[in-house]
C-alpha positions in Angstrom: 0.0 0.0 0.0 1.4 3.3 -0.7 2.8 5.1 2.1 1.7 8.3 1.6 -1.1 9.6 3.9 -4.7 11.0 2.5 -3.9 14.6 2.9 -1.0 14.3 0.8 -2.4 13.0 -2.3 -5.4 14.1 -4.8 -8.7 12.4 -5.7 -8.8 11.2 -8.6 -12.7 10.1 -9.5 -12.8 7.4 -12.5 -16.8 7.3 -13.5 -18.4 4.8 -15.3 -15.9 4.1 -19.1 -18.5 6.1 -21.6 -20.3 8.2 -18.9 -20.4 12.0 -19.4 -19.1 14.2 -16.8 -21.5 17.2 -17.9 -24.5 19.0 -16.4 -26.4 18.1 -19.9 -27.1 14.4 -18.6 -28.9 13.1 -15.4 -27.2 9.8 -14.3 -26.1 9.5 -10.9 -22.4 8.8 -10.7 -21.5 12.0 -12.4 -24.1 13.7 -10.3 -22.4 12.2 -7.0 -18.5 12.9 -8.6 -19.4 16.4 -9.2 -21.5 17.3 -5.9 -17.9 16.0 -3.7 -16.1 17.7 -6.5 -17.5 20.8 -5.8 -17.7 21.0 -2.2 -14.6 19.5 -0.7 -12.5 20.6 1.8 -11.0 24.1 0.8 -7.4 23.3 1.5 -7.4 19.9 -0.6 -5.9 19.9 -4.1 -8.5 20.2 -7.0 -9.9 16.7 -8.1 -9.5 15.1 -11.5 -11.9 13.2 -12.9 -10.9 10.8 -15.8 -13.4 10.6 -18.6 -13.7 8.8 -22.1 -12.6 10.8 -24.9 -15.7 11.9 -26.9 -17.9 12.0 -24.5 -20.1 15.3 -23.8 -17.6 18.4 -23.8 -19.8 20.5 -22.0 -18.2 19.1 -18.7 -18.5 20.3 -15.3 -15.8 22.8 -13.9 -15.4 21.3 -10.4 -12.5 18.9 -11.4 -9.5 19.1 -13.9 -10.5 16.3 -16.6 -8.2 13.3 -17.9 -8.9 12.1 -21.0 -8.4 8.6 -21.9 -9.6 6.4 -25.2 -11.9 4.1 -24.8 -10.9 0.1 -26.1 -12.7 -1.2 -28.7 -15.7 -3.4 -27.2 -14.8 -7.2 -27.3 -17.3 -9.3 -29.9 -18.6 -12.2 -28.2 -19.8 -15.4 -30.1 -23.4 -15.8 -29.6 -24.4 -12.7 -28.5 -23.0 -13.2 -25.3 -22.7 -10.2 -23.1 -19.1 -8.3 -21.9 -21.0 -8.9 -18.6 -22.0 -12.3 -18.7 -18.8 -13.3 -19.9 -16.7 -11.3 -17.3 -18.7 -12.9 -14.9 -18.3 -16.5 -16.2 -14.6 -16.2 -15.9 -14.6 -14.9 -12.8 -16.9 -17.9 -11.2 -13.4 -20.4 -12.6 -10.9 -17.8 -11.3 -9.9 -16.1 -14.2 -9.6 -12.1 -14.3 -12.8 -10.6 -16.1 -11.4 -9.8 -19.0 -13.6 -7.2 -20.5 -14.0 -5.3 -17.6 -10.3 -4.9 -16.6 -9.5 -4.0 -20.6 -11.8 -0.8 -20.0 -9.7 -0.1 -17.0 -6.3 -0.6 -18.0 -7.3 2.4 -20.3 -8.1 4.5 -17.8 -4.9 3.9 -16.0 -2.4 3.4 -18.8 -1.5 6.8 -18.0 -1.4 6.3 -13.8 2.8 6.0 -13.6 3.1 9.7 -14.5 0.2 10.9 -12.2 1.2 12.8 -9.1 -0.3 10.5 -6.2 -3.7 9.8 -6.0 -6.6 8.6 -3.7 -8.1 6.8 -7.2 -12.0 6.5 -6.0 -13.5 3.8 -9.2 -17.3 4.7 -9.0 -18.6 1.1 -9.4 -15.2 -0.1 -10.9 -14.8 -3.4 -8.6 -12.2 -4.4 -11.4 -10.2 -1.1 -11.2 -8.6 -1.5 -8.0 -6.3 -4.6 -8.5 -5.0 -2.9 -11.2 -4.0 0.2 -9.3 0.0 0.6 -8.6 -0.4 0.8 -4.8 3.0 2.0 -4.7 2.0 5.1 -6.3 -1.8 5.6 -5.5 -4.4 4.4 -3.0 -7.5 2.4 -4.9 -10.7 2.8 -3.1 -14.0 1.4 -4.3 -17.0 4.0 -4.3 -20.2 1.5 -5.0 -23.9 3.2 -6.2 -25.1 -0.3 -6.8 -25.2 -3.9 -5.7 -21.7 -5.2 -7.3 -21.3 -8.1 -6.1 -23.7 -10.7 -7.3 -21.8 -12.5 -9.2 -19.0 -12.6 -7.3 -17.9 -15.0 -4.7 -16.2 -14.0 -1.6 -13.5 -15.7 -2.7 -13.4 -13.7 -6.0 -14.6 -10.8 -4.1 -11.6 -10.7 -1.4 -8.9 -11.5 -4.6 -10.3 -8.5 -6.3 -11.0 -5.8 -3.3 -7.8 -7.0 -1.0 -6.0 -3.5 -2.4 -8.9 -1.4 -1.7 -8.0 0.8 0.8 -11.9 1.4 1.4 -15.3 0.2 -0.2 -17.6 3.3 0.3 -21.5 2.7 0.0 -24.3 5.6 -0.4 -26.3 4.0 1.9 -26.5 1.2 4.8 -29.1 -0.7 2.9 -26.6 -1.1 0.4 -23.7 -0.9 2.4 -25.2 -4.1 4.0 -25.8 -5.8 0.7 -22.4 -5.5 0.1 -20.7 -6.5 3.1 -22.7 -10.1 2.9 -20.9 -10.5 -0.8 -16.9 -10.0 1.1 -15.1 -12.0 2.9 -14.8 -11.5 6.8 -11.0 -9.1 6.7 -12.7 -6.7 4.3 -15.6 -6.0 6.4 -14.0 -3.9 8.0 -12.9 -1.5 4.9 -16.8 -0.7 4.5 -17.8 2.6 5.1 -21.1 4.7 4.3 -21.4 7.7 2.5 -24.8 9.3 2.0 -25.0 11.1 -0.9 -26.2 15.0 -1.2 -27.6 17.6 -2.8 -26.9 21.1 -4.7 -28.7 23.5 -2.5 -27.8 26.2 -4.7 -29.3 24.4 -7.6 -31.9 23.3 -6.2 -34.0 25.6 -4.0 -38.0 27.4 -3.9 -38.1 29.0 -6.9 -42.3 29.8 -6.3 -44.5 30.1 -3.7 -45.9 26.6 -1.9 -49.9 25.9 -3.3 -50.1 29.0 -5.0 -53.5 28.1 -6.3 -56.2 25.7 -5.6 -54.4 23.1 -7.5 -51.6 20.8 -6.1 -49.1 20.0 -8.2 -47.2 16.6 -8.3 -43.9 16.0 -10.2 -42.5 12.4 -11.1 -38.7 12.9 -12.8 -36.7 9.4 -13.2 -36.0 7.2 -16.1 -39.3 5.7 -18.4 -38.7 2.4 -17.3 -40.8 0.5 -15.1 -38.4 0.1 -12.7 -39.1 3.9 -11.6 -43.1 3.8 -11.1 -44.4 6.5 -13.3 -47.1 4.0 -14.4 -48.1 3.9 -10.2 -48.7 7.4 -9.9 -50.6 7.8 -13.5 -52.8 4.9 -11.2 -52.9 7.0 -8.2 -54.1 10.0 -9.8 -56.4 8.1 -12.1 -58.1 6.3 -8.6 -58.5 10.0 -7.4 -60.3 11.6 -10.3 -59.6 14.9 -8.5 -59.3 18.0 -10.8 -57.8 19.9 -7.8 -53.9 17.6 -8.5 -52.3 17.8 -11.7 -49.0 15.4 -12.5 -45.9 15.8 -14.5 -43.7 13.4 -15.7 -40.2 14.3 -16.5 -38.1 11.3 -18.3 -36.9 9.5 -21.0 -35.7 6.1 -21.2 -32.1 7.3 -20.6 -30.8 10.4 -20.3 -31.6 12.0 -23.8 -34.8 13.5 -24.9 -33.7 11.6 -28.3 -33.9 8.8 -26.6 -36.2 5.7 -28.8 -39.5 5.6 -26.8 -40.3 2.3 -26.0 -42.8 -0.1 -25.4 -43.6 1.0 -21.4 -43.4 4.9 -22.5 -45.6 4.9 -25.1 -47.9 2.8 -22.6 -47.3 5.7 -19.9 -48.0 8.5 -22.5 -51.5 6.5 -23.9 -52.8 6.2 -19.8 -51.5 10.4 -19.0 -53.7 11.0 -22.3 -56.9 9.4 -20.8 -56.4 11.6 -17.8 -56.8 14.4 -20.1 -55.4 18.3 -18.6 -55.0 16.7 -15.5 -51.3 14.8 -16.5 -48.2 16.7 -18.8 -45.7 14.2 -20.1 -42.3 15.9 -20.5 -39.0 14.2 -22.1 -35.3 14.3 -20.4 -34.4 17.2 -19.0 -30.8 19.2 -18.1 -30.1 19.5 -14.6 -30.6 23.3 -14.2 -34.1 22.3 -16.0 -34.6 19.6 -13.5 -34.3 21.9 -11.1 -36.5 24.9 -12.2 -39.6 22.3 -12.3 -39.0 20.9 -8.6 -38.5 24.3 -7.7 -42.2 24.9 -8.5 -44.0 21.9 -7.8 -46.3 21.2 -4.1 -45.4 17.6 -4.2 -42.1 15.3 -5.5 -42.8 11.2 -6.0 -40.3 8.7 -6.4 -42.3 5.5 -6.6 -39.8 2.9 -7.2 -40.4 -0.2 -7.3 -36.8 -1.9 -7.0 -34.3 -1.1 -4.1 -32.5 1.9 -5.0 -29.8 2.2 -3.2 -29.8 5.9 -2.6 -32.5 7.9 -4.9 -31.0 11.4 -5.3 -34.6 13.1 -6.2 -35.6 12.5 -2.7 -32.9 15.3 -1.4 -33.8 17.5 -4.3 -36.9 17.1 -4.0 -36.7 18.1 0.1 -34.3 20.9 -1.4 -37.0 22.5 -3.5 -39.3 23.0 -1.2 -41.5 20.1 -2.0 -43.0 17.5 0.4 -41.9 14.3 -0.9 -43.3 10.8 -1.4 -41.2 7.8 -2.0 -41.2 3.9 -1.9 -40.5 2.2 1.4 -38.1 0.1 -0.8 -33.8 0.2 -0.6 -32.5 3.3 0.6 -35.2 5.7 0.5 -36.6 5.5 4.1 -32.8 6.4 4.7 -34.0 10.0 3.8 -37.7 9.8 3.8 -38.4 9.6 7.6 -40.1 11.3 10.3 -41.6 14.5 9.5 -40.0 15.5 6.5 -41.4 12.9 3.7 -43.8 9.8 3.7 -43.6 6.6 2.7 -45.6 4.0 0.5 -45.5 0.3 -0.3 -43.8 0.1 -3.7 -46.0 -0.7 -6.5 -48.8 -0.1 -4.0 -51.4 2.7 -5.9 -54.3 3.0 -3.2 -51.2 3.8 -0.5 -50.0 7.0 -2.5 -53.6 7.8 -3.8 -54.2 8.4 -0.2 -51.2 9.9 1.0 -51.7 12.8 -2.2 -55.3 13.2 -1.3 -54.3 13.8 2.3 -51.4 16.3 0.9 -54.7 18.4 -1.3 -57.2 18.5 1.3 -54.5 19.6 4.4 -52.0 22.3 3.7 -51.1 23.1 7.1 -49.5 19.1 6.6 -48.1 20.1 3.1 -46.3 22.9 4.4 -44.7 21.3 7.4 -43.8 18.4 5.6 -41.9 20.9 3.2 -40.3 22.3 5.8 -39.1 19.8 7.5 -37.4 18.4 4.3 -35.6 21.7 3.3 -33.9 21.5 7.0 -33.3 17.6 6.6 -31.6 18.8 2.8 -29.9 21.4 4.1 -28.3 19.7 6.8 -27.3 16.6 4.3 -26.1 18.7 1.1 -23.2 17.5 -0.9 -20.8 19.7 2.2 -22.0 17.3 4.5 -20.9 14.3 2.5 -18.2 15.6 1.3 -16.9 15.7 4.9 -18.4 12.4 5.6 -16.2 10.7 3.1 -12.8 13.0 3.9 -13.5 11.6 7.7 -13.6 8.4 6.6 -10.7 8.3 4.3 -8.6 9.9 7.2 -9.6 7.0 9.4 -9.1 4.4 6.9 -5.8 5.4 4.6 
């Protein structure tokens, strides 16, 4: 392990090989990067971030860039998947090959960097090929990683991480039951933040008889918009209008597919009472939570740390979210409420309760700006900067 101690060295943030470090996109691992990016301690040395040439140039200013060129893709015979087949090889003990391939392209590069604390967001199969003579490999996980990996596998691969950071203990506990017993230890939980000064009241709360729900994730059907189209639907209430921000990915020139064309058909039977928006910027994004009464995140899988709940809280919005992953995490007590995922009738209800009592609206509001504020990206900026300290 490299000898040099955290405060010497840099962060060096490698995102997802292809992702886009820019404010024009809306996926969460550059969202995370930039938010410690930007608010880290003042005395530390400026972050890099290493991103795929040719990917967005608008890029965020809160790290210097490293540009690196992306491998060609590896053809499988029979359609089989880079993943699938990493994840063969690793079940017989081999190195998964595709996966590592990406990486060494990121690091080709790493024997003339000035040290590093090299953070791979979701890069299991970065670390081991970190020169932990020179830099200090830790692994920053969003997700579930592990699945397909045996503690055996999972100890050979993680043994030079210096840290595995989760954004939540939900997942934090998903991934300690995938490593062997010595890395345990080496787990540490960082919950991620939020831009308060993106994301803030831009209008006043209920302005007008109406209440105003907002839905912004991904058209897939992993995020519920189809649940809250059923919820407002069951309500028949001209008094709460929806809108739905999202594509399938994070382009408004995305296809539409199947389950978005099926969302856009059920919002046209509820007439004035839904708007169906594509993909949106960030700054966007934020103008429209800005000036919403209510925020949903009805997912129905476990996210591991859904960032709309925080800027939701942040804009002044109450907010409604699954009791599924790590949402209760954030949506607890006072400031937010909770519903069975998939469950219709449960946030029917709770929106209905949210119309016909504003005194409830309002405190719920501001209790989440408080929670927000108190958990913005300064907060876990210093979260991880204390842990890193205790663990390097």
């Amino acid at each position: 392990m490299a000898s040099a101690s955290a405060d010497s060295v840099r962060p060096l943030h490698v995102i997802t090989p292809g992702d886009h470090y820019s404010p024009q996109t809306g996926s969460a691992i550059p969202t995370v990067v930039h938010g410690l990016c930007a608010h880290g301690p003042a005395d530390a040395a400026k972050p890099h971030v290493a991103v795929a040439r040719g990917t967005n140039p608008i890029r965020y200013t809160s790290a210097d860039i490293i540009e690196y060129e992306s491998p060609t893709p590896i053809r499988y015979p029979l359609g089989l998947s880079s993943t699938r087949a990493d994840a063969a090889t690793g079940r017989v003990g081999l190195p998964r090959f595709s996966a590592r391939r990406s990486y060494r392209a990121v690091l080709h590069d790493q024997d003339a960097w000035a040290s590093s604390l090299i953070f791979g967001h979701n890069a299991p199969q970065l670390v081991p090929l970190v020169d932990t003579y020179r830099h200090i490999p830790i692994l920053y996980a969003h997700n579930q990683l592990l699945r397909t990996y045996s503690k055996r596998e999972a100890g050979r691969t993680l043994s030079p991480a210096a840290a595995v950071i989760c954004v939540s203990d939900f997942l934090a506990q998903q991934t300690v039951a995938h490593l062997p017993p010595h890395l345990h230890g080496r787990v540490r939980v960082v919950p991620n933040g939020v831009d308060t000064g993106l994301f803030f009241r831009r209008t006043p709360l209920r302005s007008s008889d109406v209440l105003t729900v907002t839905f912004v994730g991904r058209m897939i059907p992993e995020k519920g918009a189809d649940v809250v189209l059923e919820a407002l639907a069951m309500l028949n209430r001209d008094d709460i209008r929806l809108t739905l921000i999202g594509s399938r990915g994070f382009s408004a020139t995305d296809p539409v597919t199947p389950f978005e064309r099926a969302v856009r058909a059920r919002a046209s039977e509820l007439g004035g009472r839904v708007e169906v928006q594509p993909f949106l910027p960030r700054d966007q994004v934020a103008e429209a939570l800005g000036s919403t009464d209510v925020v949903v995140v009805p997912s129905r899988w476990p996210e591991p740390f859904a960032l709309t709940v925080l800027e939701g809280m942040a804009s002044g919005a109450a907010v409604v979210g699954s009791a599924v992953g790590g949402i209760p995490e954030s949506v607890r007590g006072d400031h937010g409420f909770l519903v069975p995922p998939g469950d219709a009738v449960a946030l029917a209800e709770t929106l209905e309760a949210l119309a016909d009592d504003e005194a409830l609206l309002r405190r719920t509001a501001e209790f989440g700006v408080r929670y927000a504020t108190d958990h913005d990206w300064r907060y876990a900026a210093r979260t991880l900067h204390r842990h890193v300290l205790e663990l390097v």
